[in-house]
LOPALUM-500782 format. One record per residue (C-alpha): z, x, y; residue in one letter. Coordinates in steps of 0.5 Angstrom, whole numbers, plus 500, padded with zeros to 3 digits. Layout:
REM residues N
ZXYa...
REM end
This chain:
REM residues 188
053756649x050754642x053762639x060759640x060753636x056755630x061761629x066755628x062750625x061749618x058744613x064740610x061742602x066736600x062730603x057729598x059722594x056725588x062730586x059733579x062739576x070735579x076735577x076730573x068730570x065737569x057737567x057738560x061731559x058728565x051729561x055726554x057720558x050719561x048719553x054716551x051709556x044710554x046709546x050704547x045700552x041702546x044698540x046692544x039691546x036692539x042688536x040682541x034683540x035680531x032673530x036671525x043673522x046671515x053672517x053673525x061675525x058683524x053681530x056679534x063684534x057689535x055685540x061685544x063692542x056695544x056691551x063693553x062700551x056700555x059696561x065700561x062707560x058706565x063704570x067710568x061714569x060712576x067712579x069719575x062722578x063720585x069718590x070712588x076714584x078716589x079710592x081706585x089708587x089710580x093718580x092718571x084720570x085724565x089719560x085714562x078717560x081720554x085714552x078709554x074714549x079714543x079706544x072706544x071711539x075706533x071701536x065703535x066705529x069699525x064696528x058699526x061700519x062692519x055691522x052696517x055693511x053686512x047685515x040682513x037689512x032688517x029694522x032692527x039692525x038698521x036701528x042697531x046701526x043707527x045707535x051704534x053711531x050715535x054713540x059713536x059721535x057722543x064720544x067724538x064730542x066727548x073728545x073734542x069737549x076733552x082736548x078743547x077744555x084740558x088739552x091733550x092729557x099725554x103732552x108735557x107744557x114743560x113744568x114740572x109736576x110734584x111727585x108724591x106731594x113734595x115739591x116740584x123737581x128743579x132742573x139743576x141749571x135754573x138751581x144754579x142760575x138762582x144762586x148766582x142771582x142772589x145779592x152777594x151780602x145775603x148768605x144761604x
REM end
C-alpha cells in the first residue's frame, strides 16, 4: 500500500522559509546585503565608540545614517530572504529595494564625506570613515549588480502587466486590429 502513495506524493520544495536565490533577491545581492549590514553595523559601532568630538553635528548625522542603514538593511535583508515579504502586502519589491539602496547610497555618502571632513582626527573616527565608505560602495555595487541583472524597476518596457491577477490590459486599437484579422467565415 505504501507503493501507491509515494508515486503521487511529493515534497513541497517552496516550504522552506529561507527562499535565496528568489524572485526578488539572488545569491550574489544577498551576500552584498549581508556585507552591506555588516559594514554598516561596523561604522555605527566604531563611531559610538569616539570619546569626544570637537563639532558632534558631523558624528551624530553619521551616527544616525550608519544606525539606520544598519536597522533598515537588515530588515530588508530578512524579509527579501524569507516569506515574510509575503505577508508585508506590499506588491513593488523590486522599486522599494532600489529606491531604499539609492536613498542610502546618498546618505551615506554625504555623511561620510561630512564626518570625514570635520572630525578630530583620532583612529577611531578615521576607522568610522573608512567603514562608512565601504559601505558606501557595497551599495553602489548593489545598484549597479540591481540595473545590470533587472534594469531600472521605475521604467515601463510597454507591456502591459496584469492587475490583480486578471488578464492583462488590451489597448482597444490592438482589440480592433484583432477582430478585423479574423477569417470572415469564423464568428465570435
Amino acid at each position: 500500500m505504501a507503493g501507491v502513495y509515494s508515486a503521487t506524493t511529493a515534497p513541497n520544495p517552496k516550504s522552506s522559509w529561507f527562499m535565496v536565490p528568489s524572485e526578488n533577491l539572488d545569491k550574489i545581492r544577498c551576500g552584498i546585503k549581508v556585507i552591506e549590514v555588516l559594514l554598516s553595523f561596523v561604522a555605527f559601532i566604531t563611531e559610538e565608540v569616539v570619546n569626544s568630538c570637537i563639532s558632534c553635528t558631523a558624528l551624530y548625522f553619521f551616527e544616525f545614517v550608519s544606525c539606520t542603514a544598519f536597522l533598515f538593511t537588515l530588515l530588508l535583508l530578512i524579509l527579501l530572504s524569507t516569506t515574510l515579504h509575503t505577508r508585508v502586502g506590499i506588491s513593488c519589491w523590486p522599486s522599494l529595494d532600489f529606491g531604499y539602496t539609492v536613498f542610502i547610497f546618498v546618505l551615506f555618502f554625504i555623511a561620510s564625506s561630512v564626518f570625514a571632513s570635520d572630525n578630530s582626527g583620532t583612529v577611531t573616527e578615521k576607522f568610522a570613515v573608512v567603514f562608512g565608505f565601504l559601505a558606501t560602495v557595497m551599495f553602489v555595487i548593489d545598484l549597479i549588480l540591481f540595473v545590470r541583472n533587472r534594469g531600472l524597476p521605475f521604467k515601463k518596457d510597454g507591456k502591459p502587466e496584469p492587475s490583480n491577477g486578471g488578464p492583462p490590459m488590451v489597448e482597444a486599437g490592438a482589440l480592433e486590429t484583432a477582430k478585423l484579422n479574423t477569417p470572415a467565415n469564423e464568428t465570435d
